[in-house]
MIFI-301604 format. One record per residue (C-alpha): residue number from 1; x, y, z. Coordinates in steps of 0.2 Angstrom, whole numbers, plus 5000, padded with zeros to 4 digits. Last residue first. Layout:
! residues N
+-----+------+------+------+
! seq !    u !    v !    w !
+-----+------+------+------+
! NUM !    X !    Y !    Z !
...
+-----+------+------+------+
This chain:
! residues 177
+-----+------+------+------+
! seq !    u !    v !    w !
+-----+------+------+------+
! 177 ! 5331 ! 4702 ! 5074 !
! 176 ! 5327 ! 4714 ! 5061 !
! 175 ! 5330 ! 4704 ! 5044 !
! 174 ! 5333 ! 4716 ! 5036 !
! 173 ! 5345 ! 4730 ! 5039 !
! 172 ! 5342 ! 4746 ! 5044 !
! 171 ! 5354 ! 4759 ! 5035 !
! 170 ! 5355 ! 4774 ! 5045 !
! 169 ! 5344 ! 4791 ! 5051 !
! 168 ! 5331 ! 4779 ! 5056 !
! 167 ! 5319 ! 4771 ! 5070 !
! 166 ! 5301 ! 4777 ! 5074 !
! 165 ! 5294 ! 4765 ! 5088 !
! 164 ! 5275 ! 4764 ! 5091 !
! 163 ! 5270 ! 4760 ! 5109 !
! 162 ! 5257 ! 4751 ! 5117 !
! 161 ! 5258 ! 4752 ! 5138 !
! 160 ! 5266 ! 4736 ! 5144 !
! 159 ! 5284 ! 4741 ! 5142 !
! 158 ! 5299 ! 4729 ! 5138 !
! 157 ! 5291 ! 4721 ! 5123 !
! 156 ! 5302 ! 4710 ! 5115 !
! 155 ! 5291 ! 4702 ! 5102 !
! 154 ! 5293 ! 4683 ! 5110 !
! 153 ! 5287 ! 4691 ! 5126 !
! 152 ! 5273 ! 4701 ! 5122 !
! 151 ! 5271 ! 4712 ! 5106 !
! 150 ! 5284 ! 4727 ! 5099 !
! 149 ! 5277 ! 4739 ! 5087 !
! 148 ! 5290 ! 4745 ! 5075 !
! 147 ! 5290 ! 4756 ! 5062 !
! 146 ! 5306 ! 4759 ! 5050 !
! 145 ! 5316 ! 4774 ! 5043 !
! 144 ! 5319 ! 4781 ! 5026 !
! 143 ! 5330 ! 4794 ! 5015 !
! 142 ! 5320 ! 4810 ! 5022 !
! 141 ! 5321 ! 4803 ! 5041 !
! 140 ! 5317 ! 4816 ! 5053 !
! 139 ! 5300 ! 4823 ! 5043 !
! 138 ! 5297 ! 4807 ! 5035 !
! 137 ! 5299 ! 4796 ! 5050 !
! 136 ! 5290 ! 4810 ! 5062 !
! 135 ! 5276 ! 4809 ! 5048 !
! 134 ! 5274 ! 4792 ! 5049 !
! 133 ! 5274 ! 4790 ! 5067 !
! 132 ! 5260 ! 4802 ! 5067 !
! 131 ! 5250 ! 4792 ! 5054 !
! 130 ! 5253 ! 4776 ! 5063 !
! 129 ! 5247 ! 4783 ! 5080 !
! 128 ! 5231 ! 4791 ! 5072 !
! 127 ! 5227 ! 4773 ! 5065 !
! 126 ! 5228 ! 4767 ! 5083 !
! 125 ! 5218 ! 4779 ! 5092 !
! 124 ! 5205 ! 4776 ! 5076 !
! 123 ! 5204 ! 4757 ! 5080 !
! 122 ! 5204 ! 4758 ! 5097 !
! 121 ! 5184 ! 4756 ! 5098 !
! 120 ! 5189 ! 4737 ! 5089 !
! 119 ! 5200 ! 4732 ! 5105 !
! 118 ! 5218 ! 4731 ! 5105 !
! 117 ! 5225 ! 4718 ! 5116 !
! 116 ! 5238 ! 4711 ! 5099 !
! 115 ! 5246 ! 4729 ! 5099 !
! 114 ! 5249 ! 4726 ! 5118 !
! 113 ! 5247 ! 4738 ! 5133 !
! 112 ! 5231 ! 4746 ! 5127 !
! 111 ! 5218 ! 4743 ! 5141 !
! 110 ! 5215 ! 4761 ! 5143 !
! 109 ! 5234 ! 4767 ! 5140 !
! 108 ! 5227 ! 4783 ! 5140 !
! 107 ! 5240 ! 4798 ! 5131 !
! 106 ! 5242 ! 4784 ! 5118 !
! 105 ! 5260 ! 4782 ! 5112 !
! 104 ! 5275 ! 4788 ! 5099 !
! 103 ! 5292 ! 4783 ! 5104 !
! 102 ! 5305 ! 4791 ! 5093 !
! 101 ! 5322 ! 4784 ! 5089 !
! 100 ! 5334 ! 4792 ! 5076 !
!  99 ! 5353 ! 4791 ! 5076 !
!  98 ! 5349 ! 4772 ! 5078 !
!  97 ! 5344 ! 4760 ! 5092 !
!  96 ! 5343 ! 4774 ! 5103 !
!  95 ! 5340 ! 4769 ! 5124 !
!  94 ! 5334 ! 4785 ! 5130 !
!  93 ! 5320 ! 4787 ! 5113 !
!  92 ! 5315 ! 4803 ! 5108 !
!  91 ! 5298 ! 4806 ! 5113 !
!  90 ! 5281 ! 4807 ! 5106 !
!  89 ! 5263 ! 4808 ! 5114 !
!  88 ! 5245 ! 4804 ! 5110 !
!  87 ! 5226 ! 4809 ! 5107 !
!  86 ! 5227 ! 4828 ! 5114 !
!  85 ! 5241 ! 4830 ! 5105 !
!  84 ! 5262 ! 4829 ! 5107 !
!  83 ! 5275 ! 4830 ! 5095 !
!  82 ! 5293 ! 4825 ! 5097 !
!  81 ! 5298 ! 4828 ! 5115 !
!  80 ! 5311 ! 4825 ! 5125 !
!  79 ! 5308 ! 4819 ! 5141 !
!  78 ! 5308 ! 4821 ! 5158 !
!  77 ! 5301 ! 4808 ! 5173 !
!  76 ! 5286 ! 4816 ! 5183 !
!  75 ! 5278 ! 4824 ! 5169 !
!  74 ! 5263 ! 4814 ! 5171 !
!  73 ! 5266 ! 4810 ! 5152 !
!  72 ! 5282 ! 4804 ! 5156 !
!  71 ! 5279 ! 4793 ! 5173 !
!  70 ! 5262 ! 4785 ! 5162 !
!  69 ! 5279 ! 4781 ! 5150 !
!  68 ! 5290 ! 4773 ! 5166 !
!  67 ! 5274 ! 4762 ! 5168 !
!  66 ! 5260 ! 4766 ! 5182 !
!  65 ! 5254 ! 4752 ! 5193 !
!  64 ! 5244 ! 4737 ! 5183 !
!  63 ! 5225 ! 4743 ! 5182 !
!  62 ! 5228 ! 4741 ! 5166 !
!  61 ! 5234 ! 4722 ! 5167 !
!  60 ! 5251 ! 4716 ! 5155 !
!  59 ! 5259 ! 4712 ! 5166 !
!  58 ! 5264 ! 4698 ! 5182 !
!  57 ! 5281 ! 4693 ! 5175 !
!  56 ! 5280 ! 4702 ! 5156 !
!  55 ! 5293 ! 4713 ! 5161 !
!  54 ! 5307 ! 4700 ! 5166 !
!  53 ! 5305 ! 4693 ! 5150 !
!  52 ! 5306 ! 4708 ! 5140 !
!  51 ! 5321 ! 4716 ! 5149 !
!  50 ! 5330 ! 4699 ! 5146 !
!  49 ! 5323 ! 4702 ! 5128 !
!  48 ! 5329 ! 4720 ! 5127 !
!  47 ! 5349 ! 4717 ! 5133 !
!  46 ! 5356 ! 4732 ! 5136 !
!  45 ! 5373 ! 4736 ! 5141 !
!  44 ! 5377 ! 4750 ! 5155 !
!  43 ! 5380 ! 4735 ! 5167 !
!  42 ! 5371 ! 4726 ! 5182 !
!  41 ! 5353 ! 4732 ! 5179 !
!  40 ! 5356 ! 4732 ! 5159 !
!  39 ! 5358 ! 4712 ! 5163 !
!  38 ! 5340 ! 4711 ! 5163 !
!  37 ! 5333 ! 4701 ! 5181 !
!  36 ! 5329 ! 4685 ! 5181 !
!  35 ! 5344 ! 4678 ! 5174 !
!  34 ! 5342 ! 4664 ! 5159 !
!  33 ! 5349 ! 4646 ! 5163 !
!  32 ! 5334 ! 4638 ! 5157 !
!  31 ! 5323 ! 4651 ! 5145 !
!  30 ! 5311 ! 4661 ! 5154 !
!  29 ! 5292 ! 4660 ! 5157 !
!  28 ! 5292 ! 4656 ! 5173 !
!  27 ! 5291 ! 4642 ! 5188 !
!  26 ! 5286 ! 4638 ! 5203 !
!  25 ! 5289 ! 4621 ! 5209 !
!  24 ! 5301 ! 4626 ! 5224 !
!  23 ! 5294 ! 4645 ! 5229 !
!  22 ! 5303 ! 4657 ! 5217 !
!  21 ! 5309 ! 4675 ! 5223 !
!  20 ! 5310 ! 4689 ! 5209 !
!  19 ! 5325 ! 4700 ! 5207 !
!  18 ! 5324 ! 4716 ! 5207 !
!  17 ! 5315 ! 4726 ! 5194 !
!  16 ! 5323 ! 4732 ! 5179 !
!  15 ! 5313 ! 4746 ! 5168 !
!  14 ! 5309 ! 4756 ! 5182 !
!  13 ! 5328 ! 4756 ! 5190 !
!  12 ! 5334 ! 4757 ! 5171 !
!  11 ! 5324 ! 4770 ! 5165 !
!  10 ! 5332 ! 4781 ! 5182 !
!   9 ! 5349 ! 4775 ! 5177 !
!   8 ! 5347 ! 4783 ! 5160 !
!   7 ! 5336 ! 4800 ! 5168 !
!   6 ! 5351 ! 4804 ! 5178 !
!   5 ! 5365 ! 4801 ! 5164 !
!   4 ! 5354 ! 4810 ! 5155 !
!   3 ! 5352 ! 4826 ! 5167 !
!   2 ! 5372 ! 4824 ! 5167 !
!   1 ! 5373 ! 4827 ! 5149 !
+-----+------+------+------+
């Protein structure tokens, strides 16, 4: 439990960066009034489009440093894995949103933060992500579960490195947000 605790507030230091500087003029892409930095940093809450747009602040580039999930597959952050291949990687979500929630991603980001940055050679990397997602949902979740792919800002994407989520083991309800 404690090596959670530790790898909770570790996902929060990488996922919520300090708090950004503005020169007079400058501005971002953030509603008027809203904090710079997610208030997740602050508290144990979580807030995923605070986290989004403070993400999205200089990202999404490749050559970007590496994200909390290149710090996973490098083995340098711990995880708890799902499945793994020599074409992607799965892990059960820190941050559940239901009593299942797996990440599935590409071992090489290779210019594959976003969903909507895919490029037509990707097209087999991102088939094979869908299939294995749907097999962790049908193998964890035998009465249903839902696939998400977060995009951008407005999508509430928190990480620039494409993942797919795997979200069940409950009654989702519709709409999603």
């Amino acid at each position: 439990m404690a090596a959670m605790r530790r790898l909770s507030k570790l996902a929060r230091l990488v996922l919520c960066p300090a708090p950004i500087a503005l020169t007079a003029g400058s501005s971002l892409p953030v509603a008027a009034g809203a904090p710079l930095v997610s208030r997740a940093c602050a508290s144990s809450g979580s807030d995923e489009v605070e986290r989004a747009r403070s993400a999205a602040v200089g990202r999404p580039n490749d050559t970007d440093p590496p994200t909390i999930f290149d710090k996973i597959l490098a083995k340098e952050i711990p995880a708890k894995v799902v499945h793994e291949d020599e074409t992607c990687f799965a892990f059960r979500d820190v941050n559940p949103q239901g009593p299942v929630h797996v990440l599935v991603i590409p071992r090489h980001r290779d210019g594959l933060t976003q969903l909507s940055k895919a490029r037509e050679d990707q097209e087999g990397l991102l088939g094979h992500l869908l299939l294995v997602a749907g097999r962790i949902g049908k193998a964890e979740c035998p009465e249903g579960f839902r696939i998400v792919i977060n995009d951008g800002v407005h999508g509430a994407q928190s990480v620039y490195h494409l993942h797919v989520h795997v979200i069940g083991g409950r009654q989702l309800t519709w709409p999603p947000g």
